[in-house]
VOGU-3710 file (C-alpha; in Angstrom, 3 decimals, decimal comma):
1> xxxxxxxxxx> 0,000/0,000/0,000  0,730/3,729/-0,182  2,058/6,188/2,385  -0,597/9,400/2,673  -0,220/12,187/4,435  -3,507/13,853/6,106  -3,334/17,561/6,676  -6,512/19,242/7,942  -7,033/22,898/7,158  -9,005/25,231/9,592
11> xxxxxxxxxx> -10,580/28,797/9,945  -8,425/31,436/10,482  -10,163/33,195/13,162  -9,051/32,144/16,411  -11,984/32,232/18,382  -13,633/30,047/15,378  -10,920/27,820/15,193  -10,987/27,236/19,075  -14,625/26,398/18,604  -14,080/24,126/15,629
21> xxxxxxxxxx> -10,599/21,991/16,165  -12,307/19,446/18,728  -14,626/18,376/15,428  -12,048/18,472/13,032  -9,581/16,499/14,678  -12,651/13,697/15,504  -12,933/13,817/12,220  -9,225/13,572/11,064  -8,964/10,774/13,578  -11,500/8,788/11,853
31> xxxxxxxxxx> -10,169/9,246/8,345  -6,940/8,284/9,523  -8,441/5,085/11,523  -10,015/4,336/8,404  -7,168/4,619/5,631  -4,982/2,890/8,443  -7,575/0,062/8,646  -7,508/-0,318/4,666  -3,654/-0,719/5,083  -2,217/2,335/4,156
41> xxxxxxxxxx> 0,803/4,013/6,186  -0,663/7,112/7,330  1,296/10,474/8,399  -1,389/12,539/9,731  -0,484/16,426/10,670  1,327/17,425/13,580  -0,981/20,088/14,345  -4,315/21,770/12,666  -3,271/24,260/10,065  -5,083/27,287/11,566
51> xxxxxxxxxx> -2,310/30,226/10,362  -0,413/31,101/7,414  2,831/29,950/9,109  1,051/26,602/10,312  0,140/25,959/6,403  3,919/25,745/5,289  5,327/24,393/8,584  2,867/21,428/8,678  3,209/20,389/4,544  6,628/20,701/4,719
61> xxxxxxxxxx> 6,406/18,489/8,160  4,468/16,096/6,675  6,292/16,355/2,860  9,591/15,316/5,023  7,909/11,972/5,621  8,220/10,972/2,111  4,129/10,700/1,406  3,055/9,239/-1,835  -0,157/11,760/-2,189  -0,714/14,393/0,368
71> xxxxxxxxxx> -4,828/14,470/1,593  -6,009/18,085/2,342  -9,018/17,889/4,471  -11,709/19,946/4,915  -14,347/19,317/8,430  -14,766/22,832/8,168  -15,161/26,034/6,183  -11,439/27,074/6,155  -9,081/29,574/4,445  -8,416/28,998/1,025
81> xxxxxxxxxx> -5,044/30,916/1,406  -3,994/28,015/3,949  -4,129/25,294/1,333  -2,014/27,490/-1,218  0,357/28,087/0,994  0,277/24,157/2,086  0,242/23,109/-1,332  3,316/25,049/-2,389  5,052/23,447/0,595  4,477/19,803/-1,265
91> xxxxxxxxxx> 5,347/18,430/-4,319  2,938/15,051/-3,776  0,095/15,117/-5,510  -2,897/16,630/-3,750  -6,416/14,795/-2,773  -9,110/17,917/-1,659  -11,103/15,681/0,935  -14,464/17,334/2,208  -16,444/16,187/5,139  -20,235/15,634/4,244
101> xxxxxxxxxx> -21,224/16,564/7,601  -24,109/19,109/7,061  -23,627/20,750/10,718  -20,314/22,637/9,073  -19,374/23,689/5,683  -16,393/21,600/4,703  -18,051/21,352/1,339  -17,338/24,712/1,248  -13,876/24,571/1,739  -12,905/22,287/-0,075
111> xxxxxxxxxx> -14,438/24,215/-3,166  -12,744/27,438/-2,044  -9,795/26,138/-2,122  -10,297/23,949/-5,164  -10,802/26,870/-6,991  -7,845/28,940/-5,938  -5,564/26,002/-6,914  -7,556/26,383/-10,097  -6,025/29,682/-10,557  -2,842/28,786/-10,415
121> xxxxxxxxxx> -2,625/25,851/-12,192  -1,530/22,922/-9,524  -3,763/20,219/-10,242  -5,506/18,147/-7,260  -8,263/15,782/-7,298  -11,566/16,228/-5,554  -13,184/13,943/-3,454  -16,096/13,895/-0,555  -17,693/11,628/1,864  -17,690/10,546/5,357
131> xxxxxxxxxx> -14,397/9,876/7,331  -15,718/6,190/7,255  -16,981/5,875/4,021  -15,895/2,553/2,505  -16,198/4,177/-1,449  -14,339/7,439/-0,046  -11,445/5,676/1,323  -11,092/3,368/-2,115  -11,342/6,525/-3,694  -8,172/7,489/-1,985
141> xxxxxxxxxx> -6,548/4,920/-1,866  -6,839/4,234/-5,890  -4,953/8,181/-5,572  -2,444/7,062/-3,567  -1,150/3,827/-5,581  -1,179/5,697/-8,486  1,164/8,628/-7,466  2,989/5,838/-5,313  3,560/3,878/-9,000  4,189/7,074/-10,352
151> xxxxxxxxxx> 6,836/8,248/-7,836  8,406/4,881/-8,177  9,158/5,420/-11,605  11,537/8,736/-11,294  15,087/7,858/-10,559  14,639/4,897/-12,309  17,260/3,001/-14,663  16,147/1,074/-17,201  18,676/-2,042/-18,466  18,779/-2,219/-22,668
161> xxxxxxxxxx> 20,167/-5,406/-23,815  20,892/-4,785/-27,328  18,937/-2,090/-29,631  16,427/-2,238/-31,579  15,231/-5,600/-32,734  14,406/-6,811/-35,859  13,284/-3,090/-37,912  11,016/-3,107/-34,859  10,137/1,199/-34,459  7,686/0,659/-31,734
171> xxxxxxxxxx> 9,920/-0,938/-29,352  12,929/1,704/-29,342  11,905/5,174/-27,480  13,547/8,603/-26,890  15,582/7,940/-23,659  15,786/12,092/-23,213  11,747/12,160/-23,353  11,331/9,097/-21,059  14,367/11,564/-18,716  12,048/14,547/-19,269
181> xxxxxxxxxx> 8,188/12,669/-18,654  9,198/10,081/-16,581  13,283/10,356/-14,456  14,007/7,424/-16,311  17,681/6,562/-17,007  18,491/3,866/-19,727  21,733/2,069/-19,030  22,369/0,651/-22,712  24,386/-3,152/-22,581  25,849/-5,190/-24,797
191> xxxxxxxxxx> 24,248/-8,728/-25,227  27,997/-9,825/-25,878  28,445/-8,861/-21,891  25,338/-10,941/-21,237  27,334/-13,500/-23,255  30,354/-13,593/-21,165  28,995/-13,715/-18,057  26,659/-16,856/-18,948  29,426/-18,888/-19,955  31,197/-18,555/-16,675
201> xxxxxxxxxx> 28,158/-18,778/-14,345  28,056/-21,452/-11,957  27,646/-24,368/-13,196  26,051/-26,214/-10,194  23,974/-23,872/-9,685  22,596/-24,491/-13,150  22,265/-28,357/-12,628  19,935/-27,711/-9,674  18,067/-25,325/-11,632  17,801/-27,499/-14,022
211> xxxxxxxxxx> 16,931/-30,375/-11,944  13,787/-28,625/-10,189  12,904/-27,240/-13,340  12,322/-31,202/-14,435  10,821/-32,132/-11,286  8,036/-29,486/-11,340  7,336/-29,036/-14,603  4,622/-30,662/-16,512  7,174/-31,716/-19,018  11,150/-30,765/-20,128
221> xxxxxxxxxx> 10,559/-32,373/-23,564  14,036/-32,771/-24,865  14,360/-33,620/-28,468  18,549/-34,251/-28,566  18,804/-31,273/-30,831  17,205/-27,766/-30,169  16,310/-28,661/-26,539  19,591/-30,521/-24,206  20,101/-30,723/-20,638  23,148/-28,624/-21,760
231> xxxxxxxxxx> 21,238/-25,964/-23,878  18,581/-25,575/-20,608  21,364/-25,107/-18,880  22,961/-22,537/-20,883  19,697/-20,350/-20,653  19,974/-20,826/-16,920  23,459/-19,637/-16,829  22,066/-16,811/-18,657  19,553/-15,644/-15,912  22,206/-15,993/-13,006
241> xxxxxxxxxx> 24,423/-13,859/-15,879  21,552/-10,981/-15,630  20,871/-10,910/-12,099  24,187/-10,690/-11,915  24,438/-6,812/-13,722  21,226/-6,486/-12,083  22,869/-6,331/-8,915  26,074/-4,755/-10,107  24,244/-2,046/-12,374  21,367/-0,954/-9,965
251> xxxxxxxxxx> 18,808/-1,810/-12,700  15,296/-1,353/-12,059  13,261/-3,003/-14,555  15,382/-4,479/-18,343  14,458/-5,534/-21,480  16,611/-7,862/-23,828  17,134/-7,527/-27,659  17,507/-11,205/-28,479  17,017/-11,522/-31,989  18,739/-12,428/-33,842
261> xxxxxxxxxx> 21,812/-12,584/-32,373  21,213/-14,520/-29,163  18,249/-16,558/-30,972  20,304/-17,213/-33,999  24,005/-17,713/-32,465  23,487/-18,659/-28,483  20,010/-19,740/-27,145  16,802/-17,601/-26,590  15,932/-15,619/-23,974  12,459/-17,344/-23,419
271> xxxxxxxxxx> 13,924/-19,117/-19,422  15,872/-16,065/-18,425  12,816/-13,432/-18,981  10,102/-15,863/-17,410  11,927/-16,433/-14,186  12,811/-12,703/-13,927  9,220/-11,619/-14,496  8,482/-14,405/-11,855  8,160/-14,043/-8,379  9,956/-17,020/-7,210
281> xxxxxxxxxx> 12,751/-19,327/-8,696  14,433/-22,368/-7,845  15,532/-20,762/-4,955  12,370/-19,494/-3,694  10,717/-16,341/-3,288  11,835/-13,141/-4,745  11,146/-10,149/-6,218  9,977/-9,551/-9,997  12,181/-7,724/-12,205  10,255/-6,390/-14,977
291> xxxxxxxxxx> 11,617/-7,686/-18,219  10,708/-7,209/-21,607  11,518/-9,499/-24,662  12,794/-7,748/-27,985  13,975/-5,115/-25,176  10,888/-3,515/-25,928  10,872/0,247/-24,060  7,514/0,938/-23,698  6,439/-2,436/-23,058  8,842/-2,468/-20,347
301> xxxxxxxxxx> 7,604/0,833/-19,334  3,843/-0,257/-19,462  5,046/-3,818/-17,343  6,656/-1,540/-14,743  3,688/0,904/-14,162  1,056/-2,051/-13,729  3,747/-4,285/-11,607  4,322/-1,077/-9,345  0,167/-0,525/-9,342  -0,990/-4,660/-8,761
311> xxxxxxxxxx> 2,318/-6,200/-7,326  1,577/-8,314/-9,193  4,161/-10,318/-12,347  2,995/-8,635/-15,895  1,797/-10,471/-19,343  3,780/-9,379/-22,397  2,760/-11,239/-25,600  2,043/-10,405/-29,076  -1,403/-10,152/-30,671  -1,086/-13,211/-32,641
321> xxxxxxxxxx> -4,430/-13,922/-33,800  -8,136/-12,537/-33,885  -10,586/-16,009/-33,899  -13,325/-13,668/-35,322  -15,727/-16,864/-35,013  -14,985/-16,816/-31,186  -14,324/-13,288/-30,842  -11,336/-14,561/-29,237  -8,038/-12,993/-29,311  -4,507/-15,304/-28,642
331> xxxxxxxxxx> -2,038/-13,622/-26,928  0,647/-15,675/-27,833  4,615/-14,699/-28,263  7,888/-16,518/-27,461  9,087/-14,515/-24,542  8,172/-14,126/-20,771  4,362/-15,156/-20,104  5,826/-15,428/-16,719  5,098/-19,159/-14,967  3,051/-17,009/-12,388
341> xxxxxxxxxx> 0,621/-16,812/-15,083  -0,250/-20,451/-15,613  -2,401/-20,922/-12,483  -1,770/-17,115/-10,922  -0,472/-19,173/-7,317  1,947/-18,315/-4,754  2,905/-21,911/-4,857  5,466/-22,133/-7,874  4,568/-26,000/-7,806  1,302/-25,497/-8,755
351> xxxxxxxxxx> 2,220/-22,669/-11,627  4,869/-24,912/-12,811  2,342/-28,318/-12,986  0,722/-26,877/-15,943  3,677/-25,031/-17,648  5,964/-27,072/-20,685  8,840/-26,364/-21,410  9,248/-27,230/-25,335  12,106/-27,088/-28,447  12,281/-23,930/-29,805
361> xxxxxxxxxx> 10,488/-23,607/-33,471  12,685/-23,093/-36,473  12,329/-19,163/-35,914  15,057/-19,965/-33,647  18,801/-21,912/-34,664  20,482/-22,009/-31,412  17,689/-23,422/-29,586  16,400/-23,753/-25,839  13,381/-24,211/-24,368  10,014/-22,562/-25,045
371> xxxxxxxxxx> 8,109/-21,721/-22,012  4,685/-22,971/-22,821  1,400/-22,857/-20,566  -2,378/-21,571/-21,665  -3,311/-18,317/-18,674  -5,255/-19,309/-16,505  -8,919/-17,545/-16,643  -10,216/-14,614/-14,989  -10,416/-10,375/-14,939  -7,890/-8,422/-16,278
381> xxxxxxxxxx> -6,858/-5,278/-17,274  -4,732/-4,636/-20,168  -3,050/-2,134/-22,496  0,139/-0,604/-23,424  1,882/2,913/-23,267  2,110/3,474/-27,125  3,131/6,796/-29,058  1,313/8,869/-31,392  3,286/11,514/-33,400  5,916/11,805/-30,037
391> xxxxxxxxxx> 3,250/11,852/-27,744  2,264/9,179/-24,878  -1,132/7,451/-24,891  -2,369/4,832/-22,698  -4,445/2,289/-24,720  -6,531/0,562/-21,774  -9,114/-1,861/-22,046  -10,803/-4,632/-19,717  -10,818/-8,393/-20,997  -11,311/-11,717/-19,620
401> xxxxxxxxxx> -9,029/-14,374/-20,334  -10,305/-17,778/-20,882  -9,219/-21,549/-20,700  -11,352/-24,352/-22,601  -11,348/-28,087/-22,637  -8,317/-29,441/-23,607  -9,416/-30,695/-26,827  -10,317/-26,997/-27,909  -7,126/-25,534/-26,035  -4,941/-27,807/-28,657
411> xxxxxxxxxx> -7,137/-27,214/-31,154  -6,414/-23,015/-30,793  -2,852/-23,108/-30,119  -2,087/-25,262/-32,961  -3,849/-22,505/-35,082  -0,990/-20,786/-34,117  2,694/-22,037/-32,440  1,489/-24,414/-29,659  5,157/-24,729/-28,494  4,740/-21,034/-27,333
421> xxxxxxxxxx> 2,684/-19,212/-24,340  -1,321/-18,790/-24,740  -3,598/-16,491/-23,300  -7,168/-16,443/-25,007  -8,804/-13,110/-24,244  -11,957/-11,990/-24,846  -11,616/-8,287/-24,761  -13,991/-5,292/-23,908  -13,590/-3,837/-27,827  -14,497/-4,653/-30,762
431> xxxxxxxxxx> -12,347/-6,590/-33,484  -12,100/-3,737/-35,619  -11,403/-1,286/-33,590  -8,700/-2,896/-31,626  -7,038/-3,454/-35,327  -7,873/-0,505/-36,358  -6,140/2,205/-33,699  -3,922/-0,399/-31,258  -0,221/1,362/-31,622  2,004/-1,649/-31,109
441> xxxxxxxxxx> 2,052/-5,627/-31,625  2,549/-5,978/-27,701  0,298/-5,826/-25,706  0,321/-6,215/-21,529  -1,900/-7,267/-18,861  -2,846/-7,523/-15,092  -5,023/-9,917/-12,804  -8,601/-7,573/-11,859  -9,703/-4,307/-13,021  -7,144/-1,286/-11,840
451> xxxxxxxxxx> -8,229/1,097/-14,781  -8,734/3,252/-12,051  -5,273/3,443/-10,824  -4,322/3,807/-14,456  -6,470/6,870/-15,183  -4,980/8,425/-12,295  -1,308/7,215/-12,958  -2,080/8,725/-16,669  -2,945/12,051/-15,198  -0,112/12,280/-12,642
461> xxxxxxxxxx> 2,752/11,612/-15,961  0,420/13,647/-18,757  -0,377/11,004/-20,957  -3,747/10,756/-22,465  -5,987/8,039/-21,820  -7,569/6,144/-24,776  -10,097/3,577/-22,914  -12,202/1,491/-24,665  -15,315/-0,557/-24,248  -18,317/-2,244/-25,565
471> x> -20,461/0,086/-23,643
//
């Protein structure tokens, strides 16, 4: 969860404010109790901002604190001047909370005050309710993961593997616009490094990768040629290679060029970027590292801003194939569908139960194993940062994916490559449409519906939203 700050502004008039800071703090107090309660670290106010001097002594107090979003909160009627000067003593984003109590005007306030920031440009979001309102507290708390995601994203490095892959326009951005819109730093790599350090990882450490890999997995179908104990291993070595200059390099979130110079010389990439989307390994539990296949920038840019909103690993696949008969799309690419995403458990055992791990296709001369599993079904939310004449969009949509019997599961993936990574998704646009205006061949996605957070994460960075639905 998110860290919010809670100051409450007051009337100016002491004799007012005397009468009126028993009911304002009751009512800070329960707002507090009841972000608290929904698991958010709270840094409430040191005192009631009731002066000028209060205003910028109590933002700056509680901007100190490191606050995701800063909550200015209105019991009262209270003087817009306070909240200007409070709100040029933060640089969090700003939530205008009023108090529906009808026995003072904190309406009022808040729309005072609203309307002075209007005049000055600093953007804020406006929100009402009870101090215990279940809706009002989601409502902040959908605030505070966004500019939490948000935040997370400035001072950032991103790890390039390679350039551009394969011609492939969408997947290379402007690394002094991503400085400018987003504090992103790209540390460019050489695969040869990633090369190097493979080849003298440790090899035992490979075997019992290996090993575990065998004994979870629904099947390590080795076929002598493109797919050896020896070539698995090698694509092992090549994950303890990156978290290697992970560690080393301070990355944050990578991507990896791979074709065709890894694909056509080496071994894919397919191991290495499913384990580091993961959140486990052989090991055990760990932390995801955002990876992207054809070190695709704004994919990995889109996978980091969900991961930081969910938690949660991210999808990356193509956009293989529209079943028009089905209105069914398959989200299919050799790449990371992270394990996580076969059964969406903590367990790794069960994830790993229903994920194959197959030759590579003849796309591919140097082999390794395919990572291949169907989604399993539910909610989701998906999109992609894309680019329209220089400028940022977010393409956002709701879809659900699906899984059938496994007669029609075969049946669909050998429409396609079954050796790769399915997800069937019926999506909340039309066929069309989707074809029509979608600005990449990658697309991303998330367990449950966080368009919400999105919008709000959209806002915070300037980048339009382009949502679509049936509706």
């Amino acid at each position: 969860m998110a860290r919010i700050g809670v100051v409450s502004i007051s009337d100016g008039r002491d004799h007012v404010h005397a009468r009126n800071a028993g009911f304002i703090q009751s009512k800070q107090d329960a707002l507090v109790r009841s972000l608290s309660a929904a698991g958010h670290d709270v840094v409430a106010g040191s005192e009631l901002v009731a002066t000028n001097t209060l205003a910028t002594s109590v933002a700056r107090e509680v901007a100190a604190a490191g606050v995701d979003v800063t909550v200015f909160y209105y019991a009262v009627w209270s003087f817009p001047h306070f909240t200007m000067l409070a709100a040029d003593a933060t640089r969090s984003p700003l939530v205008l909370v009023a108090s529906t109590d009808p026995t003072e005007p904190g309406l009022v306030g808040m729309l005072a005050a609203g309307g002075a920031l209007d005049q000055i440009g600093r953007a804020h979001t406006r929100l009402w309710g009870a101090p215990d309102d279940a809706e009002l507290v989601e409502k902040i708390g959908v605030q505070a993961r966004a500019a939490s995601a948000v935040a997370s994203l400035r001072g950032s490095t991103f790890g390039r593997f390679g350039g551009r892959p394969m011609g492939m326009n969408t997947a290379v951005a402007n690394t002094d616009q991503w400085m400018r819109q987003f504090g992103i730093d790209v540390e460019e790599i050489d695969q040869y490094e990633l090369v190097l350090r493979a080849e003298r990882a440790d090899a035992g450490e490979a075997a019992k990768a290996r090993e575990w890999i065998e004994a979870h997995a629904a099947g390590v179908h080795y076929d002598g040629r493109k797919l050896t104990p020896e070539l698995l291993e090698r694509q092992i070595r090549s994950y303890l290679a990156i978290r290697d200059i992970i560690a080393e390099r301070k990355l944050d979130f990578s991507g990896i060029k791979g074709q065709p110079e890894l694909t056509e010389h080496f071994a894919t990439m397919d191991v290495t970027e499913a384990f580091l989307n993961d959140p486990y390994d052989w090991n055990g539990p760990k932390d995801v590292h955002v990876t992207a296949t054809e070190a695709d920038m704004d994919g990995a840019l889109t996978m980091q801003l969900f991961h930081r909103i969910t938690g949660t690993p991210v999808l990356f696949a193509d956009v293989r194939h529209y079943h028009a008969d089905r209105d069914i799309w398959d989200l299919c690419n050799s790449g990371q569908h992270a394990t996580w995403y076969a059964a969406r458990s903590d367990d790794p055992a069960e994830n790993l139960a229903k994920v194959h791990f197959y030759p590579e296709v003849f796309f591919f001369p140097a082999g390794g194993a395919s990572v291949q599993h169907i989604a399993a079904p539910g909610r989701m939310t998906l999109g992609r940062l894309t680019r329209e004449a220089g400028e940022y969009r977010l393409q956002l949509m709701l879809g659900e994916f699906e899984s059938y019997d496994d007669a029609t599961n075969t049946e669909l993936m050998r429409q396609s490559t079954p050796e790769w990574p399915h997800a069937f998704a019926r999506l909340d646009v039309a066929g069309e449409r989707f074809l029509s205006e979608f600005g990449a061949n990658h697309i991303h996605a998330v367990p449950g519906d966080v368009r919400a957070e999105l919008r709000a994460a959209a806002a915070l960075l300037g980048v339009r939203v382009d949502e679509w639905s049936r509706g």
